[in-house]
MARBA-3410 file (N, C-alpha, C, O; in Angstrom, 1 decimal):
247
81.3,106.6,86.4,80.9,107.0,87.8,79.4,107.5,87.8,78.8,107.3,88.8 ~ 78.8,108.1,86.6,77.6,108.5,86.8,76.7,107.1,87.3,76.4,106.9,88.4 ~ 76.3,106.3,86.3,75.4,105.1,86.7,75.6,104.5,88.2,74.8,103.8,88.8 ~ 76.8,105.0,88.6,76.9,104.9,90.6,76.3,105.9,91.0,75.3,105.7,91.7 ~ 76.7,107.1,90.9,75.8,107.8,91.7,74.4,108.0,91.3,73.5,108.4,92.1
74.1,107.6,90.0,72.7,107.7,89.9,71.7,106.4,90.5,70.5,106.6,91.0 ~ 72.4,105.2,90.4,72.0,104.5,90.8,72.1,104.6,92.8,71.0,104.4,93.4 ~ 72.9,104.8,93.4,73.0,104.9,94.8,72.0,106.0,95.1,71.5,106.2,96.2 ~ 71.6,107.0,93.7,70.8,108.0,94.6,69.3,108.2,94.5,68.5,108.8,95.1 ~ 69.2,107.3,93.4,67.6,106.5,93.6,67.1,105.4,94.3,65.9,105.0,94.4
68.1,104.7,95.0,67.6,103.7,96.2,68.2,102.1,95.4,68.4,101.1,96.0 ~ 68.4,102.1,93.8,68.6,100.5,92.7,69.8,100.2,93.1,70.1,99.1,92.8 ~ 70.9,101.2,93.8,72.1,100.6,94.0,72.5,100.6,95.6,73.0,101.6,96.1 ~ 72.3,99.1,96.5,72.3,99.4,97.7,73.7,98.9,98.3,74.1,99.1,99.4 ~ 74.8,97.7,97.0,75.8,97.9,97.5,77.2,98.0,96.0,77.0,97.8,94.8
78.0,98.2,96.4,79.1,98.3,95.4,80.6,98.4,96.2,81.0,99.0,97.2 ~ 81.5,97.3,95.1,82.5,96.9,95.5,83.5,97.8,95.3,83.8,97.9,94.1 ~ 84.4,98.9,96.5,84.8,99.6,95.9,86.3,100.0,97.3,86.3,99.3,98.4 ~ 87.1,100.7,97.2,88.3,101.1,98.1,87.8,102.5,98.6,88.1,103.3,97.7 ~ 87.1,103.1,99.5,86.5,103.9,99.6,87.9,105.3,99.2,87.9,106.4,98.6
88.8,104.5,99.9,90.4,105.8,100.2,90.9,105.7,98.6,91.9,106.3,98.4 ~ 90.3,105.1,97.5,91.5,105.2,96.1,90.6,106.5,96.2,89.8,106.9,97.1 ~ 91.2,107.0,94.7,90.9,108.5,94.5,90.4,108.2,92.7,90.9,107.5,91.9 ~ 89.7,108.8,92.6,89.0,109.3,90.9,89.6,110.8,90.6,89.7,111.8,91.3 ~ 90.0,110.6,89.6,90.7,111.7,88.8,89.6,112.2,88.2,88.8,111.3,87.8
89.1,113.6,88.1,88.3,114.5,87.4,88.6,115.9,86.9,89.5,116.6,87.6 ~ 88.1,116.4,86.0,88.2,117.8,85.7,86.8,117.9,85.1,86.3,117.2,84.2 ~ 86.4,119.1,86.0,85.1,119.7,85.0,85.1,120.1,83.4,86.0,120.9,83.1 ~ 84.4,119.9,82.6,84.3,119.9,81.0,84.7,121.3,80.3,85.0,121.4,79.1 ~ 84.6,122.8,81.8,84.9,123.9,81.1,86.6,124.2,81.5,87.3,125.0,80.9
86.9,123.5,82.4,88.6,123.6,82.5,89.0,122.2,81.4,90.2,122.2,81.2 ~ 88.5,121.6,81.0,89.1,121.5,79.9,88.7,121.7,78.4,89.2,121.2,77.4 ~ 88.0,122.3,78.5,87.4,123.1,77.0,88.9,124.2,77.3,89.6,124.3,76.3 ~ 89.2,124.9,78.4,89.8,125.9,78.5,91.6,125.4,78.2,92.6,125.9,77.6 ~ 91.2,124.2,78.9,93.0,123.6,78.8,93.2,122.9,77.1,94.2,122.3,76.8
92.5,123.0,76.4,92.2,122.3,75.2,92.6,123.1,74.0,93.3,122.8,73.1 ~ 91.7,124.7,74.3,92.0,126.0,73.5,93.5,126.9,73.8,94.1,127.5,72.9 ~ 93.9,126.8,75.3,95.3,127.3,75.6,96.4,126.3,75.3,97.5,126.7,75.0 ~ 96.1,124.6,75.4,97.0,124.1,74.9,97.2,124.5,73.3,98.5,124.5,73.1 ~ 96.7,124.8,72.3,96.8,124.9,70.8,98.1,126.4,70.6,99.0,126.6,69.8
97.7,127.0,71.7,98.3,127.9,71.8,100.2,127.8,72.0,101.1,128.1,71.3 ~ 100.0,127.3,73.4,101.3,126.7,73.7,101.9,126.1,72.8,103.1,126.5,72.5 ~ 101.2,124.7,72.1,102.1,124.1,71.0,102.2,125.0,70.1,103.2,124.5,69.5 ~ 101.9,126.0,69.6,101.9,127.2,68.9,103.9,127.7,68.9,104.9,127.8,68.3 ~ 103.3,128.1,70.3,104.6,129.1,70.7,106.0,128.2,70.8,107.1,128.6,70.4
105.6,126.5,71.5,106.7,125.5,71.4,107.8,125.2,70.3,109.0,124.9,70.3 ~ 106.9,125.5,69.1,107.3,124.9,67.8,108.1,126.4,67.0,109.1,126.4,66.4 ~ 107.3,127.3,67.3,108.1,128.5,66.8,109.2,128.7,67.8,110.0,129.5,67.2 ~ 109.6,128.4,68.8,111.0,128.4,69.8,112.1,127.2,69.2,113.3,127.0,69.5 ~ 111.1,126.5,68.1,112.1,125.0,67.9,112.2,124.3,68.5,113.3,123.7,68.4
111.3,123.8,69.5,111.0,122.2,70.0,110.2,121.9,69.0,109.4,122.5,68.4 ~ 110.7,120.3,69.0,110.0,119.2,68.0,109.3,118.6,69.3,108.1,118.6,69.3 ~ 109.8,118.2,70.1,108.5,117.0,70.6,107.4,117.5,71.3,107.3,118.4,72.1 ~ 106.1,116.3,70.8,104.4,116.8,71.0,104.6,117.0,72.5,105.4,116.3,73.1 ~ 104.0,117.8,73.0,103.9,117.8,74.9,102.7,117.1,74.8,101.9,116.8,73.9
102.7,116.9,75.9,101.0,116.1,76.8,100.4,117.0,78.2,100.8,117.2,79.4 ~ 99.4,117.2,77.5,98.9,118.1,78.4,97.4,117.5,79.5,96.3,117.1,79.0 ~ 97.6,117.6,80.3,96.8,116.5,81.4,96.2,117.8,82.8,96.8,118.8,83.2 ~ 95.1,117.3,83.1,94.7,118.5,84.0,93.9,116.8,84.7,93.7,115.7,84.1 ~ 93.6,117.2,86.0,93.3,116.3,86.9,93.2,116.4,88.3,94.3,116.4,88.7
92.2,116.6,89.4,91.8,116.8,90.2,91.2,115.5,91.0,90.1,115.1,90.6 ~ 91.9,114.9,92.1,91.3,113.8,92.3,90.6,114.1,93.7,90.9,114.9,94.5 ~ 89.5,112.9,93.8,88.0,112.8,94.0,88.0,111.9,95.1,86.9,111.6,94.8 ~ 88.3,111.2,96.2,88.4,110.1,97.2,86.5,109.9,97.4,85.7,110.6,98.0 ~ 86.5,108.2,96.3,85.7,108.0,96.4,84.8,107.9,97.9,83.7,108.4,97.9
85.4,107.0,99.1,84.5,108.2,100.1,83.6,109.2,100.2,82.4,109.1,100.3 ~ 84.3,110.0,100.0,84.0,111.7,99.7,82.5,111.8,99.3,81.6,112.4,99.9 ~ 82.6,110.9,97.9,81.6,111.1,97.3,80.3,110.6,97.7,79.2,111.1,97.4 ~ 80.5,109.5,98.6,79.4,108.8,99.4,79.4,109.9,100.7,78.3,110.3,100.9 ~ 80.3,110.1,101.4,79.9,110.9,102.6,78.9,112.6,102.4,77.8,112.9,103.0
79.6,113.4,101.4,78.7,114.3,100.3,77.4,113.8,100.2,76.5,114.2,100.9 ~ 77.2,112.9,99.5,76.0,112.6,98.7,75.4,112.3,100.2,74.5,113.2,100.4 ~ 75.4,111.6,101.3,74.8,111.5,102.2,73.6,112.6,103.3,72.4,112.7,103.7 ~ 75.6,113.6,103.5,75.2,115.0,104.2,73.9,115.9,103.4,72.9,116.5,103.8 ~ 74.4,115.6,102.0,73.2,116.4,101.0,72.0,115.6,100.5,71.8,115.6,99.3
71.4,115.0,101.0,70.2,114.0,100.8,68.8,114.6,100.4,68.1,114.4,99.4 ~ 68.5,115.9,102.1,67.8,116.2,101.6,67.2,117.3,100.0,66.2,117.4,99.4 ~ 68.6,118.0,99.9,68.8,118.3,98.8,68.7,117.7,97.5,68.3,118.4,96.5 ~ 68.9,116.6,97.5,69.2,115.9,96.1,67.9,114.9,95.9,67.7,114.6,94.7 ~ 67.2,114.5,96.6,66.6,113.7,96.8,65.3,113.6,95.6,64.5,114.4,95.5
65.3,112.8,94.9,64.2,112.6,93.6,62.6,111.5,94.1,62.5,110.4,94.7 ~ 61.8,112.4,93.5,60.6,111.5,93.8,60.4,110.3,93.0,59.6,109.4,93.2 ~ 61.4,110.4,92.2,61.8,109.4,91.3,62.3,107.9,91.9,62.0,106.8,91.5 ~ 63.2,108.4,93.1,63.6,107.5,94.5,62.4,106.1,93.6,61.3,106.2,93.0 ~ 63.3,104.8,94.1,62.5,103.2,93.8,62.7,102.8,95.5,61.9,102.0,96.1
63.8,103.4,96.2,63.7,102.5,97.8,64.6,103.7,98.2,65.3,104.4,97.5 ~ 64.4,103.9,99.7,65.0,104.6,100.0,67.1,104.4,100.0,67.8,103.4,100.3 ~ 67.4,105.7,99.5,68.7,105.3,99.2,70.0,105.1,100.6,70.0,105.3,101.8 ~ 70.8,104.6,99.7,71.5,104.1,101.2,72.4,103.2,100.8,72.1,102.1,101.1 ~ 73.7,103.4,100.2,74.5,102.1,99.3,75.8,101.9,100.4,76.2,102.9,100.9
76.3,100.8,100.6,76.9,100.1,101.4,78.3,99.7,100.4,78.3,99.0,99.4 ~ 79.5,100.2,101.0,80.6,100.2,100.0,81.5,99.5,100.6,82.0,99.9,101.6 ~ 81.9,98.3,100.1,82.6,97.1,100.5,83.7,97.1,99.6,83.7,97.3,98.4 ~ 84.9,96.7,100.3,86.5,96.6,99.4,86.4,95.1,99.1,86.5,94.7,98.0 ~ 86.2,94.2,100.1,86.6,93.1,99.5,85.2,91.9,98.4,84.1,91.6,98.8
85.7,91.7,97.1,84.9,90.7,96.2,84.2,90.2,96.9,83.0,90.5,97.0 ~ 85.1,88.5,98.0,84.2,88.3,98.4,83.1,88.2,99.4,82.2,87.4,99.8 ~ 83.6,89.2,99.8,82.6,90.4,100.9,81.2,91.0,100.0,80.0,91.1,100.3 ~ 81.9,91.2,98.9,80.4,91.7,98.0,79.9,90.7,97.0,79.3,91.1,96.0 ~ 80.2,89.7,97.2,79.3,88.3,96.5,78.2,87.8,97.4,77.1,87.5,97.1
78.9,87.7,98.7,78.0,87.7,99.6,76.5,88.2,100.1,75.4,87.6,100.0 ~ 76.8,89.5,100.6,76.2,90.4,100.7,74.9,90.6,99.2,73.7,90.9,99.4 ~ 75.5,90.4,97.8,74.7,90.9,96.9,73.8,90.1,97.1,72.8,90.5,96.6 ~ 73.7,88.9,97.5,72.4,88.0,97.2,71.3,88.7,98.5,70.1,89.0,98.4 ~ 72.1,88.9,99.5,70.6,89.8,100.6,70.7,90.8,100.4,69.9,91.5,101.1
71.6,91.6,99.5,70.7,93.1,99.4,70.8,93.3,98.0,70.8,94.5,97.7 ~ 70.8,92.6,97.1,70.2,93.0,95.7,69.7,91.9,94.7,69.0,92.2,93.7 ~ 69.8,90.7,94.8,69.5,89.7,94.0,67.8,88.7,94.8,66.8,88.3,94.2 ~ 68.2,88.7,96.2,66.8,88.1,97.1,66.2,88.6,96.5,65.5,88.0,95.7 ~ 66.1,90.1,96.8,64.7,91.3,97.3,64.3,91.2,95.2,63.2,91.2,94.6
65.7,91.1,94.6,65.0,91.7,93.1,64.1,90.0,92.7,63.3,89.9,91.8 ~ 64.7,88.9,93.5,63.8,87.5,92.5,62.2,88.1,93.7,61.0,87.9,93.3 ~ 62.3,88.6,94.6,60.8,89.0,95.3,60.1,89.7,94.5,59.0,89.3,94.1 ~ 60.7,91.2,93.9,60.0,92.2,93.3,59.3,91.4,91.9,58.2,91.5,91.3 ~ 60.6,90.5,91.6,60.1,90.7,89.9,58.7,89.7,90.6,57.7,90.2,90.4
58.6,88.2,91.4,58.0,87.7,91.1,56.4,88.6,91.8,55.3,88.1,91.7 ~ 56.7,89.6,92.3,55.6,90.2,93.0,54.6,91.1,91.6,53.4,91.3,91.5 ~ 55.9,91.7,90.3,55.5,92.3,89.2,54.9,90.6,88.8,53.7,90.4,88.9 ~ 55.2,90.0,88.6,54.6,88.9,87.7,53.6,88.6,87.6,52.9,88.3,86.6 ~ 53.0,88.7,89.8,51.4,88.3,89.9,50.8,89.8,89.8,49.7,89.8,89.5
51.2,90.8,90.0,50.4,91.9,89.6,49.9,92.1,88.2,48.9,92.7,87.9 ~ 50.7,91.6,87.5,51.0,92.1,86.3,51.4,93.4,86.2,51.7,93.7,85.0 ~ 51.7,94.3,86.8,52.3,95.7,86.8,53.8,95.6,86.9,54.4,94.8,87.6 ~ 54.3,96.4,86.1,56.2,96.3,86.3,56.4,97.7,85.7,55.7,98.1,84.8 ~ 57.7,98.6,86.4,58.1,100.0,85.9,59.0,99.7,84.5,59.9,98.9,84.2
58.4,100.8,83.6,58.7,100.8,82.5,59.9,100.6,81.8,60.0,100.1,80.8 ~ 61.1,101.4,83.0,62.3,101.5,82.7,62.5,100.3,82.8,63.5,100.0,82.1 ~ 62.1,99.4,83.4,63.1,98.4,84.4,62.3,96.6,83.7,61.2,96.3,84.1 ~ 62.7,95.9,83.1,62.2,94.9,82.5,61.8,93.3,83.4,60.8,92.5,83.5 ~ 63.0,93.5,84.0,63.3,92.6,85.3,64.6,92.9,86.0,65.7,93.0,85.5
64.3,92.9,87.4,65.1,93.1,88.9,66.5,92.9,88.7,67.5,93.5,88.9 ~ 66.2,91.5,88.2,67.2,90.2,88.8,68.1,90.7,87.5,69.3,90.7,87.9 ~ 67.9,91.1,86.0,68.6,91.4,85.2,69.6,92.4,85.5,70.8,92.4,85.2 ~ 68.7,93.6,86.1,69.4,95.0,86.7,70.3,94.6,87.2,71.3,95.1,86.5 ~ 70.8,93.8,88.0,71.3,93.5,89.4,72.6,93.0,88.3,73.7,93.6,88.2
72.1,91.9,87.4,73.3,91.1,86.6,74.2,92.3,86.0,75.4,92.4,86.3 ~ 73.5,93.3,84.9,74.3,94.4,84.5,75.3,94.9,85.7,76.5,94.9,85.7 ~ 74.3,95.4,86.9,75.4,96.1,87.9,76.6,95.4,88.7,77.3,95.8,89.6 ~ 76.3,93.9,87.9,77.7,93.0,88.6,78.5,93.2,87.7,79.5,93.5,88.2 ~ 78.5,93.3,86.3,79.3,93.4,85.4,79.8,94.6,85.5,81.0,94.9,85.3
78.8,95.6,85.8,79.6,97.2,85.7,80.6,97.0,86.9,81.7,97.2,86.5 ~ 80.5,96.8,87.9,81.2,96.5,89.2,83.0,95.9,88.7,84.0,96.5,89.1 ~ 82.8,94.8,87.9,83.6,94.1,87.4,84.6,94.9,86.6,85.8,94.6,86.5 ~ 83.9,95.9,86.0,84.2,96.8,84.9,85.3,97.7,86.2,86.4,97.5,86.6 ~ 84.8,98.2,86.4,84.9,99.2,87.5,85.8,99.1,88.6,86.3,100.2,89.0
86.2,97.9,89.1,86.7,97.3,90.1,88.3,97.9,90.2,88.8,98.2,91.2 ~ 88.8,97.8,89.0,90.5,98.0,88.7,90.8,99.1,89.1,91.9,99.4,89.6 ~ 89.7,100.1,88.7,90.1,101.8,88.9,89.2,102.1,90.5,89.6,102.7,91.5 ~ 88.4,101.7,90.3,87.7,101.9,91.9,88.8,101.4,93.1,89.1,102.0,94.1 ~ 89.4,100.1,92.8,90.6,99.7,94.2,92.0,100.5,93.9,93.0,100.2,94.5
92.1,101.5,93.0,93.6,101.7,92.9,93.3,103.4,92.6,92.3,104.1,92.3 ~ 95.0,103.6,92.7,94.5,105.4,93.0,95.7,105.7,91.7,96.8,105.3,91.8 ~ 95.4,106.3,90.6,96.3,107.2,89.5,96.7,108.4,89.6,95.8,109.2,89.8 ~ 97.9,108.8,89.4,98.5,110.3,89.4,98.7,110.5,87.6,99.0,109.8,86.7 ~ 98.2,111.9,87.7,98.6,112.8,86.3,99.1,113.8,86.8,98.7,114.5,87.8
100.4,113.8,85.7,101.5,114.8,85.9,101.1,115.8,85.1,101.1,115.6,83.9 ~ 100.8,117.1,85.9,100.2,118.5,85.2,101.3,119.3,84.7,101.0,120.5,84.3 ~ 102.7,119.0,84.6,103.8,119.8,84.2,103.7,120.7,83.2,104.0,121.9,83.3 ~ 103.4,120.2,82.0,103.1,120.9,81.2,101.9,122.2,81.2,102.0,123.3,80.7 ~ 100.9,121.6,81.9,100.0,122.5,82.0,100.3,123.7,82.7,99.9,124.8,82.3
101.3,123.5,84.1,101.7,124.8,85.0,102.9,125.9,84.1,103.2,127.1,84.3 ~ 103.4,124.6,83.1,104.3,125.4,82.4,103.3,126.4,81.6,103.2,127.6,81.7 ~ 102.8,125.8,80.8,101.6,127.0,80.0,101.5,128.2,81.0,102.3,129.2,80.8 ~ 100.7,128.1,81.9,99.6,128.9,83.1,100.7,129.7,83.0,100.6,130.9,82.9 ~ 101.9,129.2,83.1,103.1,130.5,83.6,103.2,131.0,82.4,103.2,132.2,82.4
103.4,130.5,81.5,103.8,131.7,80.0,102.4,132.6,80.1,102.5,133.7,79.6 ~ 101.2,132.4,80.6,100.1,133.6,79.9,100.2,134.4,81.0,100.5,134.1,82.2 ~ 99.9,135.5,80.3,99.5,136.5,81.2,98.4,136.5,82.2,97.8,135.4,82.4 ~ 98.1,137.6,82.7,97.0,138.0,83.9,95.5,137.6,82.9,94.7,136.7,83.1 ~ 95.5,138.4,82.1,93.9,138.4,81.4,93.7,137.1,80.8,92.7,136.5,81.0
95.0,136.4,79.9,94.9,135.4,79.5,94.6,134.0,81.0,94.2,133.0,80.4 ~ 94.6,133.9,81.5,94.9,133.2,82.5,93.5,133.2,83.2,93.0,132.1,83.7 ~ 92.9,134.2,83.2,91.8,134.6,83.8,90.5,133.8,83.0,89.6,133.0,83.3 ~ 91.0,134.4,81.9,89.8,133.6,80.7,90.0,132.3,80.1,89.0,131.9,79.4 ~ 91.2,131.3,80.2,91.5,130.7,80.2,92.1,129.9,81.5,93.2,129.4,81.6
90.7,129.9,82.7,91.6,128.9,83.7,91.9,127.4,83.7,91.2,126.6,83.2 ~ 92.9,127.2,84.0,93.2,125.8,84.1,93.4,125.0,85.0,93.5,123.8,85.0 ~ 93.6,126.3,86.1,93.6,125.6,87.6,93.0,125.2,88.2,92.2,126.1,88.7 ~ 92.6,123.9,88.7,91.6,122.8,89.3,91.5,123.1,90.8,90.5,122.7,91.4 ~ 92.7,123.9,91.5,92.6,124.2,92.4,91.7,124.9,93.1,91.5,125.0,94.3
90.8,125.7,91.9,90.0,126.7,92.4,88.3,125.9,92.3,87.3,126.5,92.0 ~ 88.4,124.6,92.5,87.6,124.1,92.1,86.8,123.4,93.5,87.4,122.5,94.0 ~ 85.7,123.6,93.9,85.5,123.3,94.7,84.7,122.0,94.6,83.7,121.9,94.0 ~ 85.3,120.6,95.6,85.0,119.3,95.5,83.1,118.9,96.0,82.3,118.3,95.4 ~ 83.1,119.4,97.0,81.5,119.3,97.6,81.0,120.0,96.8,80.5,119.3,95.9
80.9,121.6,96.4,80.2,121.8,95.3,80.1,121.1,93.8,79.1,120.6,93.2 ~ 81.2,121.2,93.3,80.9,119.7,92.3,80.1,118.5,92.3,79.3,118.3,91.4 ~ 80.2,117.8,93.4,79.1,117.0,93.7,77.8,116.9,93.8,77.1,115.9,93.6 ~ 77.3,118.4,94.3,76.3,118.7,94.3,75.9,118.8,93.4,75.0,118.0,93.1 ~ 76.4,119.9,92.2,76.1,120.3,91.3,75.7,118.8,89.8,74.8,118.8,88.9
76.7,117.8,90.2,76.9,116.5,89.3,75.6,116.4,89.9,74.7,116.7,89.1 ~ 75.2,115.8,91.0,73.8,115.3,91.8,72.2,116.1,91.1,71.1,115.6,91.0 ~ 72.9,117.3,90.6,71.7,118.0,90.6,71.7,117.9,88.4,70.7,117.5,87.9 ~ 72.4,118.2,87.9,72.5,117.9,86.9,72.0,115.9,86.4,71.2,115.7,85.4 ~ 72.4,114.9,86.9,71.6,113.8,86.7,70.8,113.9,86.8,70.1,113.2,86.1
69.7,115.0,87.8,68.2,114.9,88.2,67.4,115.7,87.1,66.2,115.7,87.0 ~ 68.3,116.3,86.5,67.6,117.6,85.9,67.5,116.8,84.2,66.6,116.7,83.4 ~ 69.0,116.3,84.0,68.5,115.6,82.3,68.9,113.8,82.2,68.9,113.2,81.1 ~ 69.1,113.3,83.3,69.0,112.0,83.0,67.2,111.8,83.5,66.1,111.8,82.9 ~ 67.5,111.6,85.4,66.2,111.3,86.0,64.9,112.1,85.4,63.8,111.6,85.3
65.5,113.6,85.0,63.7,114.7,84.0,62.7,114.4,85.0,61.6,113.9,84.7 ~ 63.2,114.6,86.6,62.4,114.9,87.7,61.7,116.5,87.5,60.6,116.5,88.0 ~ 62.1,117.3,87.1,62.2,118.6,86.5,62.4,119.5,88.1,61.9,120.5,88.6 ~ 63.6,118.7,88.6,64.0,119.4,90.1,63.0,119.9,91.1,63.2,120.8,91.9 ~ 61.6,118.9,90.8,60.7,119.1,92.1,60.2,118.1,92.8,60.3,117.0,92.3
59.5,118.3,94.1,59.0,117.3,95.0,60.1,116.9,96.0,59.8,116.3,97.0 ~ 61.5,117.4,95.7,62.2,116.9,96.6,62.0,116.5,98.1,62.2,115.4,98.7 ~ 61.5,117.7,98.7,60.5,117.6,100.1,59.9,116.4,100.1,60.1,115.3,100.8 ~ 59.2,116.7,99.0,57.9,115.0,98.9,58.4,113.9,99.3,58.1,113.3,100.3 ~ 59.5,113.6,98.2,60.7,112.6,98.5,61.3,112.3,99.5,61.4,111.1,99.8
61.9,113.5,100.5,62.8,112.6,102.2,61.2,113.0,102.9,61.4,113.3,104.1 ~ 60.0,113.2,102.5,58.8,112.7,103.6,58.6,111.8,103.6,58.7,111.0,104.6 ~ 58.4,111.4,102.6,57.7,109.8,102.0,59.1,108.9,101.9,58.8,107.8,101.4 ~ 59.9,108.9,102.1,61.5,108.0,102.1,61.9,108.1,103.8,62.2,107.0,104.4 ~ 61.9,109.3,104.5,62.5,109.4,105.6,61.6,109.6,106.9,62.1,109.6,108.0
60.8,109.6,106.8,59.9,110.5,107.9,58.7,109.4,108.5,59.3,108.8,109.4 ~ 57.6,109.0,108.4,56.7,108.5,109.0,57.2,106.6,108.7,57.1,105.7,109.6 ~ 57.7,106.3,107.2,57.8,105.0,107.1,59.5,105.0,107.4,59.8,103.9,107.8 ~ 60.5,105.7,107.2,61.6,105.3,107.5,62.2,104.0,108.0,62.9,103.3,107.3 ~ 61.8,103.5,109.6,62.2,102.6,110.3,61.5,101.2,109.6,61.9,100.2,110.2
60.8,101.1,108.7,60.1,99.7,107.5,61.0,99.9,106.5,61.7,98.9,106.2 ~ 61.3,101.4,105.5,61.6,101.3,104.3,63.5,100.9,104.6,64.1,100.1,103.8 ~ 64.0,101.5,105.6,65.7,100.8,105.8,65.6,99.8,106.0,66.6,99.6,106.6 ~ 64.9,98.8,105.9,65.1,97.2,106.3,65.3,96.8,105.0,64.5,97.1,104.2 ~ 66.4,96.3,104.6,66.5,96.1,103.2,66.3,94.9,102.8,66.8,93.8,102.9
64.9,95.7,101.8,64.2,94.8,100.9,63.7,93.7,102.0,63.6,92.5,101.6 ~ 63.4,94.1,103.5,62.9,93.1,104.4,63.7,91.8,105.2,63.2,91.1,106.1 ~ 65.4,91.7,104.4,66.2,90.9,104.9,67.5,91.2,106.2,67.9,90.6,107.1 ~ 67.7,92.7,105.6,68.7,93.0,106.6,68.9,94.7,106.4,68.6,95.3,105.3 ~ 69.2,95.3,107.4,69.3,96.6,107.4,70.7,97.3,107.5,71.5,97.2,108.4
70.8,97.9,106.2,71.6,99.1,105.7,72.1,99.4,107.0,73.2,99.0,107.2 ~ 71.5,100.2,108.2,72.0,101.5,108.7,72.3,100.2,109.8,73.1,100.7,110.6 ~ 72.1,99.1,110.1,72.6,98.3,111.1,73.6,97.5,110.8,74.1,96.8,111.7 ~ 73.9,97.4,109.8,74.8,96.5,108.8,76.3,97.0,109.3,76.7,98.1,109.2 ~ 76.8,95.9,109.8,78.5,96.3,109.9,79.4,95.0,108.9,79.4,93.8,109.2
80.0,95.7,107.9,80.4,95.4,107.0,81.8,94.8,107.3,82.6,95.8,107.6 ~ 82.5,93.4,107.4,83.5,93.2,107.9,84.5,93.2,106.5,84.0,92.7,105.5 ~ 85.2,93.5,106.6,86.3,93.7,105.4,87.5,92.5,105.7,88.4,92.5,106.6 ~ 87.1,91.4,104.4,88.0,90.9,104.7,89.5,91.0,104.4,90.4,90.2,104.8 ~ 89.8,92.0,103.7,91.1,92.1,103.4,91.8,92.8,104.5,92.8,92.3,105.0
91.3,94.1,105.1,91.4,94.8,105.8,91.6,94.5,107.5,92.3,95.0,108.3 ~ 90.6,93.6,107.5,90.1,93.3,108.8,89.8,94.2,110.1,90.2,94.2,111.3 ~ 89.2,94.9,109.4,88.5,96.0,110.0,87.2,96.6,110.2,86.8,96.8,109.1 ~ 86.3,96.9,111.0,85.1,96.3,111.1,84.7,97.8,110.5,85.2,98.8,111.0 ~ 84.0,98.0,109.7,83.1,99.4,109.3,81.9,99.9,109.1,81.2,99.7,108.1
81.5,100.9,110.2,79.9,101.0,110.3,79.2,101.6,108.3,79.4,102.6,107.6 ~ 78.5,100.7,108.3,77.9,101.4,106.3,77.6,103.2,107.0,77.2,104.1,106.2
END
């Protein structure tokens, strides 16, 4: 998931094939550092009661990918890196070949333009070798992605509520495991702000700079995407669905 939102929130990823309503399963790293150290416990106490069989212990908080696009949207000017390559703006389509289509005018055109524009400059960004290559990886990651992006998974936390109920108050406290208390928009933000801080090493400034120079005097040039068709005008017809949806 990260290389999507990182990519959707520097402007390199403008569309991806995805079920916006499945759901992503998550848990933050300290509820399960926490479910990891109280599970040892439990199997502890299981085995001295005389159960033999291993339990499975599963914690899980799911995510409606939506969500994560509508968030990342509302919080723009917050997140926003000077790092930005085009202004961001990613267009999330369910059906394949809805997004075969579409990728040649909004990611494969504009990248055979860019690279051949690096060729006659001779200048090209360091990270980036060639356009048209980027684009090939993010078809394959897409491909990758596709099975769990169109479908929605349940984990059964049984074991885990059984634990939460054997500990006590203090234990419980220091040891949460409840996902419930976990709030989904702040996560996101926080995920948003953590890629900027040690993937992107923007060093969390200029953001201002970034929705001036992305949003504000050139906006109505830089949404035309890559010069062929525009993001914010784009009505995306789904063909499985058949349902017409504003990006």
């Amino acid at each position: 998931m990260h290389p999507i939102y990182l990519g959707g929130g520097t402007g390199t990823l403008r569309l991806f094939c995805t079920d916006v309503n499945s759901t992503l399963s998550i848990a933050p790293v300290d509820y399960v550092n926490n479910t990891i150290i109280a599970a040892a416990w439990d199997s502890s106490e299981r085995r001295k009661n005389g159960e033999t069989e291993i339990p499975i212990y599963t914690i899980a908080k799911n995510l409606r990918y939506g969500f994560v696009g509508e968030t990342m949207r509302k919080a723009q000017k917050r997140l926003l890196s000077p790092k930005m390559v085009w202004r961001c703006c990613m267009l999330e389509v369910k059906s394949r070949l809805l997004y075969n289509i579409l990728s040649w005018f909004l990611l494969y055109i504009p990248a055979y333009i860019l690279d051949f524009a690096c060729f006659v400059s001779g200048k090209r960004p360091k990270e980036i070798s060639s356009f048209v290559d980027l684009y090939r990886k993010v078809d394959k990651l897409s491909i990758v992605y596709e099975y769990f992006q169109q479908n929605s998974f349940t984990f059964r936390e049984d074991n885990v509520k059984t634990m939460m109920n054997k500990m006590n108050d203090t234990d419980r406290a220091i040891y949460n495991c409840n996902l419930s208390d976990v709030d989904l928009e702040d996560y996101i933000l926080v995920w948003g702000i953590g890629l900027r801080k040690y993937i992107l090493k923007d060093g969390l400034t200029g953001t201002k700079s970034a929705h001036w120079f992305h949003f504000k005097p050139r906006s109505k040039y830089l949404k035309r995407p890559n010069s062929c068709l525009s993001i914010d005008d784009l009505q995306a017809y789904d063909l499985q669905t058949k349902k017409c949806c504003r990006a």
